[in-house]
Every structure is written in structure tokens, then in C-alpha cells.
C-alpha positions in Angstrom: -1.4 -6.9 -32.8 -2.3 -4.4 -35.4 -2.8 -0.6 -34.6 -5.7 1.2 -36.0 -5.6 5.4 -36.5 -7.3 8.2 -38.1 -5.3 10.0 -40.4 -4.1 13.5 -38.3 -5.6 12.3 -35.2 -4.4 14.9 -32.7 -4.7 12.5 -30.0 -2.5 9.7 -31.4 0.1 12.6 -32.7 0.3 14.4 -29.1 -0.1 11.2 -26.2 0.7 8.0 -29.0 -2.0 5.6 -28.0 -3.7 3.7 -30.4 -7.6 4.9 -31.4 -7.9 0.6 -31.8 -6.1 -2.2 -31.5 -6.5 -6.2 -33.3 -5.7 -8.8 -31.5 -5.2 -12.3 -32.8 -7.8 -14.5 -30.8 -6.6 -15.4 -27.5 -7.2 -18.5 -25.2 -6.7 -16.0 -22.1 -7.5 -12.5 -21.2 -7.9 -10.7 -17.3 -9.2 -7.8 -16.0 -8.0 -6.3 -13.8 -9.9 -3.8 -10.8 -8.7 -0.4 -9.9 -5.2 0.2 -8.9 -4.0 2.9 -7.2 -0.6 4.0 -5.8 0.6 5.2 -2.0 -2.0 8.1 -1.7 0.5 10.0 0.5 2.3 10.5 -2.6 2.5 12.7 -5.1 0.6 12.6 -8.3 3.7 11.3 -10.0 4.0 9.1 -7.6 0.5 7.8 -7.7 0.4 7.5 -11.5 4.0 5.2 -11.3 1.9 3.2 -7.9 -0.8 2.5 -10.0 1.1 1.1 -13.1 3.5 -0.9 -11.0 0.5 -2.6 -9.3 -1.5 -2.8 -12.8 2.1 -4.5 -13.6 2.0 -6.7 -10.7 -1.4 -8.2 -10.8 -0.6 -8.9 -14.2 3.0 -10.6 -13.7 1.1 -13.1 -11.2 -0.9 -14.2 -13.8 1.8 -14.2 -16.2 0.6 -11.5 -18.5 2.9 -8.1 -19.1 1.8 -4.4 -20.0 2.9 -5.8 -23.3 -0.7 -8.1 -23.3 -2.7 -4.6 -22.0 -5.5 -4.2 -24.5 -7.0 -1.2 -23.0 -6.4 1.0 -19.8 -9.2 2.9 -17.9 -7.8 6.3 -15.8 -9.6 7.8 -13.5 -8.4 10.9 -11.9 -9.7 13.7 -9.7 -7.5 16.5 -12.3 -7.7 15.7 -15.8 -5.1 18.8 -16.2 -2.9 17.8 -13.9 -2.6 14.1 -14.9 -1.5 15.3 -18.5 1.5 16.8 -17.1 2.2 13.6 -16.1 1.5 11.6 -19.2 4.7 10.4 -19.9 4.9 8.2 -17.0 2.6 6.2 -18.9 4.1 6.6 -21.9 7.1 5.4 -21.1 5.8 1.9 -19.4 4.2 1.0 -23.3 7.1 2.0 -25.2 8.4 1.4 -27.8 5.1 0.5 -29.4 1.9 2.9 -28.2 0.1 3.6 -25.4 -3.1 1.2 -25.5 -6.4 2.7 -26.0 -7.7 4.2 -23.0 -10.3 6.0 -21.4 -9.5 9.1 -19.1 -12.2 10.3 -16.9 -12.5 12.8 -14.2 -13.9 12.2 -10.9 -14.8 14.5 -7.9 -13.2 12.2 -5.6 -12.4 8.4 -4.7 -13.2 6.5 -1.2 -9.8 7.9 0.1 -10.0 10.9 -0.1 -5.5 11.6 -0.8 -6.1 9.0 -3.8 -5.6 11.3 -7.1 -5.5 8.3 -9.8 -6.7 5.1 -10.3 -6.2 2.2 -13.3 -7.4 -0.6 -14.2 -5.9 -2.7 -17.3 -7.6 -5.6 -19.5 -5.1 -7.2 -21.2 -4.9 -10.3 -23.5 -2.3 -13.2 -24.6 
């Protein structure tokens, strides 16, 4: 894998996730739906829910959040959800984050669900 970043991209220098990533072709890649966490949690809570079930679709099929190649977030407080970037960071380290898209939404199908992520990922 090979990281690929503009010069001074404030992004990259405040959240560390990569603008692109290479990949060396793969035989195998999944993708993964939606995950959310336990939406009578927090937003912490849901943010560490959803990776750990991002994590466990994965480990069925014998990938890692090592072999993510991208993460979409969708959450109903872009704001809040910052405040709780590290989470994330923390689960891709020590390398990067990988590239992502973070969008906000008015609302999910339950209405306590704050966040929701879904992974592709590659090996």
C-alpha cells in the first residue's frame, strides 16, 4: 500500500487519513453495508459499535481494518462526530486513517442511531 497526499493538506495534518491510497491488485475485496452501534448509547459509544461490527463482518471473512480501503460515515452531527475522531483514529493506527467520506444526515430509520459505517476493504 502506498499513501498518496497533497503537500499542506489540512485535512491529512489535523485527522491523518490518506487523500488516496495504491493498492497492489488483489484476488479479494468486500464491502461491507452500514454498521451501526447500540443506539441507546452514546455517540462515543456508537462510533466504537460501529467499528467493532465494521471489524467483525470483516474478521468472518478474514479481512482486518488493516485491508480497509475506504470508510463511508454517516452521521446526524458532523460537529459532534469530530469530537469524537480519535476513536477512529486509533482503530487505523499506526499507519492512517483510510480515505473516507463523512456526510451528514437528518436522521436514520431509528431514530436514537447517531452514526453509521460502512468499510470496503481489500487483500
Amino acid at each position: 500500500m502506498r499513501s498518496v497526499n497533497r503537500p499542506d493538506d489540512p485535512a491529512y495534518a489535523r485527522f491523518r487519513f490518506d487523500a488516496a491510497r495504491e493498492y497492489a491488485a488483489g484476488p479479494h475485496q468486500i464491502v461491507t453495508s452500514g454498521q451501526v452501534g447500540d443506539p441507546d448509547c452514546d455517540l462515543a459509544g456508537q462510533v466504537t459499535g460501529a467499528l467493532d461490527n465494521v471489524a467483525g463482518l470483516l474478521g468472518r471473512a478474514g479481512y482486518t481494518l488493516a485491508d480497509v480501503t475506504r470508510l463511508g460515515i454517516y452521521t446526524t452531527d458532523v460537529e459532534a462526530f469530530l469530537a469524537q475522531w480519535g476513536i477512529v483514529r486509533a482503530r487505523f493506527e499506526p499507519d492512517a486513517v483510510p480515505p473516507n467520506t463523512l456526510v451528514q444526515v437528518v436522521r436514520f430509520a431509528h431514530p436514537g442511531i447517531q452514526v453509521e459505517i460502512e468499510a470496503s476493504a481489500a487483500r
